[in-house]
Every structure is written in C-alpha cells, then in structure tokens.
N, C-alpha and C positions, 0 to 999 in steps of 0.2 A: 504494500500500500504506500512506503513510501516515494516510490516512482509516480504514484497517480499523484501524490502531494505536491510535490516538484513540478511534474507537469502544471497541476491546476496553478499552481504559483506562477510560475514562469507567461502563461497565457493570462494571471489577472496584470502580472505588471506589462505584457503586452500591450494587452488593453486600458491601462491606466496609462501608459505612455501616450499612448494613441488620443486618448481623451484630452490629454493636457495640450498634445500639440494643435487639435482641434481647436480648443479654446484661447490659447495663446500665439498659435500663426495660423491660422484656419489653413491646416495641414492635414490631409490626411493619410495616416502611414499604412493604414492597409491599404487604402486604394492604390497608392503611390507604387505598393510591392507590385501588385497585379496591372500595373500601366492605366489606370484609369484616372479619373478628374477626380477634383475634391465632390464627395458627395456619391457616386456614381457608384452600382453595387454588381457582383455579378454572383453566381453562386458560389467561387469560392472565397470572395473575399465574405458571402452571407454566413459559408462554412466555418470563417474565421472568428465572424460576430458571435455564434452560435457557440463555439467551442467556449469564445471566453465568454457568455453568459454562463454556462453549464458550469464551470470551474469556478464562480462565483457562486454560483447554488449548491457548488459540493463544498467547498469552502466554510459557507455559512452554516450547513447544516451539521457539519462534521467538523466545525472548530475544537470540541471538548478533546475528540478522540484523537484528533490530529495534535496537540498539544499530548497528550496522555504517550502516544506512539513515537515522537522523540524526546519525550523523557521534560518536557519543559510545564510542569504541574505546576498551578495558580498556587501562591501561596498562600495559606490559611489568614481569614481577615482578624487583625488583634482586635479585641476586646477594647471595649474603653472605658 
C-alpha cells in the first residue's frame, strides 16, 4: 500500500502545482504536457484530472491508516 500512497501523493502535488500555476500565470500544465491551449481538454489530459481527483478521495479517506502505515501516529492530546 505504500506505492499506492506515493503514487496518490505525487498526482495531488501534480495537481496542486497545476492549480497554483492556473491561478498565478493562467498556465496550464497539463494541457501544456499534451500540446493543447490553456483550458482545452482531451481525454487524457481528462484521464489526468480524474487520476488526481481519485488520489485526493483516497487521500482523504485513508488519512488515519496512511499515517498509522509509516509509522507517523498523532500524538496523544495533553490534558489541561
């Protein structure tokens, strides 16, 4: 499982990259890879959108266990 973690990881900072250049030089880097204009979609740059949604929904659903699985456990909250 740790491979799929890595993976999803790696496709949300894709996409987070992606976003930021969006908003900051109205750039878009998936299109860019697959030769198209800013905005313009085809089905694998749709394949790309898609992959880093799904890695954001395994992400979010599976935060506990994915913390739990390299060993990075929340520490217990003190008392006050």
């Amino acid at each position: 499982m740790k491979t799929l973690d890595v993976i999803a990881a790696v496709l949300l900072v894709v996409g987070g990259l992606n976003w930021g250049l969006v908003s900051v030089a109205h750039f878009d880097l998936v299109a860019a890879i697959f030769g198209m204009k800013f905005g313009e979609t085809s089905a694998l740059s749709s394949v790309v959108y898609a992959l880093v949604g799904l890695a954001a929904l395994y992400q979010a659903v599976s935060f506990k266990s994915i913390q739990h699985r390299w060993g990075h456990e929340s520490a217990p909250a003190r008392a006050r």
